[in-house]
N, C-alpha and C positions, 0 to 999 in steps of 0.2 A: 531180408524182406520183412516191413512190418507189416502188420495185418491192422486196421482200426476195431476197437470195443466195438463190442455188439450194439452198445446203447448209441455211439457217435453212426452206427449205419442206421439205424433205426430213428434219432435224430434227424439225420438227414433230409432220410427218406420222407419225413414227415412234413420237412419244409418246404420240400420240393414240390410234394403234394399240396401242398398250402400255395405255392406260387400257381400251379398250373390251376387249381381251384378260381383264384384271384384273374386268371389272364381270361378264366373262360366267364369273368362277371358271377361268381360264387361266392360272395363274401361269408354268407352263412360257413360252408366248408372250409373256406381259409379260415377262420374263426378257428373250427373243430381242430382241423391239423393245426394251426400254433397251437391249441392248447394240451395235444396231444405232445408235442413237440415239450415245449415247458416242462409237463410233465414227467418226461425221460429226463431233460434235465434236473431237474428236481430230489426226483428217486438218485442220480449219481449223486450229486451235493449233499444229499442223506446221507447215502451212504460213506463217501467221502468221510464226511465226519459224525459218523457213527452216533446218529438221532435217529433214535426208532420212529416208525413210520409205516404202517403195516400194509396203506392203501396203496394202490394201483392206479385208483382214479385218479385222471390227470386234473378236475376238479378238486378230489379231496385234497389232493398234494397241493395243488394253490392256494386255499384256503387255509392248510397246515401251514406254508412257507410265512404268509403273510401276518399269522398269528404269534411265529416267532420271537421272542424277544430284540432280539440281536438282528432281523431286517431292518434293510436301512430303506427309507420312505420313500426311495426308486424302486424297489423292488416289489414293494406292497403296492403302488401305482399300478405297475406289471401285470403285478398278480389280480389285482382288481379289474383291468380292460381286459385279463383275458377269461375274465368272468362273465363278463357282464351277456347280454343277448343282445342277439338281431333283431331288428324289427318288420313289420308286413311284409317293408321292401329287401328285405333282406341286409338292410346294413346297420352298421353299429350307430349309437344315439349319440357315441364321439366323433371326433376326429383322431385314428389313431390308427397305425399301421403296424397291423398284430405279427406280421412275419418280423418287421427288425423289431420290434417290442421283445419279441420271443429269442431274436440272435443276440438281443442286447440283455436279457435276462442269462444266456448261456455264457456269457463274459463274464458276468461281475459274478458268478454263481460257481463256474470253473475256471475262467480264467482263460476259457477259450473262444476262438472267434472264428463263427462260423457263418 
């Protein structure tokens, strides 16, 4: 029996959050969880490949990812929408859909699809 990383349940859980945020008209919070979300990917992909990184913040790690040399310019996109803020009404100033942004960031980042 395998068990999933701690990081893949806590991913999850993040997304999931982020959908049931999204169903109840929360864009603000869907916002928060993908970017929480990202985040835990992130810190794996660091560590993965052994780039120190000492933040926590799912902010600062976006901001790190996207500073990177070697991001390729879908990924700094990513990282920028899952930057950016809501507005009065609570929605983003794009058109953009921060859960698969955030599952499509976990692909190209580990190679998995979630």
């Amino acid at each position: 029996m395998s068990t999933k990383p701690n990081w893949k349940i806590r991913l999850q859980n993040e997304l999931e959050q982020a959908q049931t945020a999204r169903e109840a008209g929360n864009e603000g919070k869907t916002r928060v969880c993908a970017r929480r979300a990202a985040g835990i990917a992130i810190g794996e992909y660091l560590q993965r490949n052994n780039i120190p990184n000492s933040s926590s913040s799912a902010y600062n790690r976006l901001q790190f990812l996207a500073s990177l040399p070697d991001s390729t310019p879908r990924t700094r996109q990513i990282a920028q929408h899952l930057m950016l803020r809501v507005n009065e009404e609570f929605k983003l100033p794009i058109d953009a859909d921060l859960i698969a942004e955030t599952r499509e960031l976990v692909e190209i980042l580990l190679d998995e699809s979630h």
